[in-house]
C-alpha positions in Angstrom: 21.4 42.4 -15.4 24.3 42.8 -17.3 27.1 45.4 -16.7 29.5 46.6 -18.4 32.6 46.5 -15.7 32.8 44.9 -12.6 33.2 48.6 -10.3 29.4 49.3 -12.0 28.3 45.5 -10.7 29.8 46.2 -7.1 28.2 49.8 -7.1 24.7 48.8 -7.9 25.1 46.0 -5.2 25.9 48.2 -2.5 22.9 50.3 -3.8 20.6 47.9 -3.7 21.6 46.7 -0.4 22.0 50.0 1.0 20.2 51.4 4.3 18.5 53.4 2.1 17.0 50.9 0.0 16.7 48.4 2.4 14.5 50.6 4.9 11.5 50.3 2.6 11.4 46.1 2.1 11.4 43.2 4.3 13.8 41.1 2.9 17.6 40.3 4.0 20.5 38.9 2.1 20.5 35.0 3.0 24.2 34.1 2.4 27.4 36.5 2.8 27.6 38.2 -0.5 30.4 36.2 -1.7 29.3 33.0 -1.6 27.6 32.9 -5.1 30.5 35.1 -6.7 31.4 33.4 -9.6 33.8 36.4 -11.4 36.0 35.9 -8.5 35.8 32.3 -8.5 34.6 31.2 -12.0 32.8 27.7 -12.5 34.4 24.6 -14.1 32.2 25.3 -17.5 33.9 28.7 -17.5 30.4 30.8 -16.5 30.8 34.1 -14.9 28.0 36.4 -12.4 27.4 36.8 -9.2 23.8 35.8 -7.1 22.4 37.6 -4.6 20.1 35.2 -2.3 17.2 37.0 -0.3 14.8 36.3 2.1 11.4 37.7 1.5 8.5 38.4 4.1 5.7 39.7 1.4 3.7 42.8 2.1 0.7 42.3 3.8 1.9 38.8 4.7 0.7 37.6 8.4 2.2 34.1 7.1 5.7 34.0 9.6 6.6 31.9 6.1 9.5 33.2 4.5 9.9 32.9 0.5 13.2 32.8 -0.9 14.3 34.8 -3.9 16.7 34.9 -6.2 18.5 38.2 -7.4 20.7 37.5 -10.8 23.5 40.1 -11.4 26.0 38.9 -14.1 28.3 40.8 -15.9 
């Protein structure tokens, strides 16, 4: 997703990991939310976004698996 300033990034990221939101899915953030934050610490090549990691538990999974997902949010 792409955004148009950095306060509507941060806001849709506490949305989307809001109680709220979060009641209704089985899947938890992996890695502190900073860790993949590239605006505040841009790579070497210059690239800018932040990654959200997730774990995932599928619905109607009986597997005690766990898939891994990967949430893009760049600006």
């Amino acid at each position: 997703m792409i955004f148009e300033n950095l306060s509507d990034l941060h806001d849709f990221r506490d949305y989307v990991n809001s109680t709220a939101v979060m009641k209704n899915v089985k899947h938890e953030l992996r890695y502190p939310r900073e860790k993949y934050d590239y605006i505040e610490k841009p790579k070497f090549t210059g690239y800018r976004g932040i990654h959200d990691v997730y774990r995932h538990l599928p619905r109607g999974s009986n597997r005690a698996e766990t898939k891994e997902g990967l949430k893009n949010l760049a600006l």
